[in-house]
BADO-378892 format. One record per residue (C-alpha): residue in three letters; chain; x negated, y negated, z negated. Coordinates in nm, 3 decimals. Each point is the difference from the previous one (the first is absolute). Layout:
// residues N
rest kette u v w
ALA A X Y Z
...
END
This chain:
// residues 92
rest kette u v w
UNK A 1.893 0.782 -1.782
UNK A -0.327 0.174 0.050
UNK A -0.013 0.362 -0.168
UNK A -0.258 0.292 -0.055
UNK A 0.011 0.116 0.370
UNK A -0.086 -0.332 0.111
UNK A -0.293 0.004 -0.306
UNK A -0.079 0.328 0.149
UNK A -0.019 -0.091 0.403
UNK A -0.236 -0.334 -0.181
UNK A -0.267 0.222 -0.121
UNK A -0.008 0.213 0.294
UNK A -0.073 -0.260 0.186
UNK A -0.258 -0.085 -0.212
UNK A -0.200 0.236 -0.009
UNK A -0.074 -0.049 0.399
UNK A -0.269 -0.211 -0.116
UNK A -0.229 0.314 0.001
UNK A 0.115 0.091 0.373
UNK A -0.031 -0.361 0.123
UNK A -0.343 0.019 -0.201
UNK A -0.121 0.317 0.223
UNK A 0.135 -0.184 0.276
UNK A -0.178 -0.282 0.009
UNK A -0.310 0.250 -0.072
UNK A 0.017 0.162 0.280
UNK A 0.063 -0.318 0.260
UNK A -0.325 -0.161 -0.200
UNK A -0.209 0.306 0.081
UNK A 0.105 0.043 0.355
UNK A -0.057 -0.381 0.075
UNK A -0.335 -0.102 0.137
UNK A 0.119 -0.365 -0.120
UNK A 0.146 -0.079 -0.256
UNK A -0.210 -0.226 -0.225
UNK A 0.003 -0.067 -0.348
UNK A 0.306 -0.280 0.045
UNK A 0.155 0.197 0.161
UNK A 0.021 0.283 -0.292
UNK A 0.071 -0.234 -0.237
UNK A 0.272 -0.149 0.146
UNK A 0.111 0.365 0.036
UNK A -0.046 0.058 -0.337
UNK A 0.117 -0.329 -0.162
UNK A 0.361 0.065 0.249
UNK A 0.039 0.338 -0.143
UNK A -0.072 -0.151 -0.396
UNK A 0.324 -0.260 0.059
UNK A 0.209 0.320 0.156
UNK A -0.121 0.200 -0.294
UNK A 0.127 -0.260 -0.234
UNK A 0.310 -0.110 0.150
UNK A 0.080 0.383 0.019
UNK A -0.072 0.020 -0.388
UNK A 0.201 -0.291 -0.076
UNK A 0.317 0.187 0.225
UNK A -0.009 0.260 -0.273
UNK A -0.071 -0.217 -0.272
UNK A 0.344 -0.204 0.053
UNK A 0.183 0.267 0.124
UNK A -0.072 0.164 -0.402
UNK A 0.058 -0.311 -0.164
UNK A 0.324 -0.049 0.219
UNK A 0.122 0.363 -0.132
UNK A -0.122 -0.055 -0.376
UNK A 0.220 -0.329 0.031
UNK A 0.270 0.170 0.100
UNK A -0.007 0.297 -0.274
UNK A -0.101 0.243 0.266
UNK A -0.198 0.155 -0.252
UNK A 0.030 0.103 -0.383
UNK A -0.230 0.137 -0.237
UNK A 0.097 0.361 -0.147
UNK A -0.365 0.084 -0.155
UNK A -0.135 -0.058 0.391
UNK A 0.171 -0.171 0.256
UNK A 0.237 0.141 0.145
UNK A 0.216 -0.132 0.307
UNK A 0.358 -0.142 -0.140
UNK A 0.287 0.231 0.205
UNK A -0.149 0.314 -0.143
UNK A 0.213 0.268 -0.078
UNK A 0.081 -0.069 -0.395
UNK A -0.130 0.413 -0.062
UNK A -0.365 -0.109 0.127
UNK A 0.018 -0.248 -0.234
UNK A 0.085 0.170 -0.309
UNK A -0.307 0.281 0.138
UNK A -0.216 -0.337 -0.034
UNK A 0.046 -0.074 -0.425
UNK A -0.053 0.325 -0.053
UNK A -0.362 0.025 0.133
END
């Protein structure tokens, strides 16, 4: 069973999308020839990892929402915490 560190590690990973992004930049600019296939196939690559990255994190959520990983206590708040935290939660 997948839990919150594993949701965590997910969207780290997603967010290399900007680094691949600068990346890619800076090969493009420092290539006398690459042509305009050439970026787009770039491009349209990095759109598939994008979304197959998204859709990681997407099912790793539903997988912990399935499995009561979370509950709602006026925001959500991840099941496993201390009952005190809790009870500091109604009250605001």
């Amino acid at each position: 069973m997948r839990d919150r560190f594993d949701l965590e590690e997910a969207l780290m990973v997603l967010g290399q999308t900007s680094e691949d992004l600068d990346l890619i930049t800076d090969r493009l600019i420092e290539s006398d020839t690459s042509t305009t296939d050439a970026i787009a196939n770039v491009l349209i690559g990095l759109s598939a990892l994008h979304t197959y990255r998204f859709e990681k994190v997407y099912d790793i959520f539903e997988e912990m929402l399935m499995n009561g990983q979370f509950k709602q206590v006026g925001k959500y708040v991840v099941k496993g915490l201390p009952e005190h935290e809790l009870e500091e939660d109604k009250d605001e």
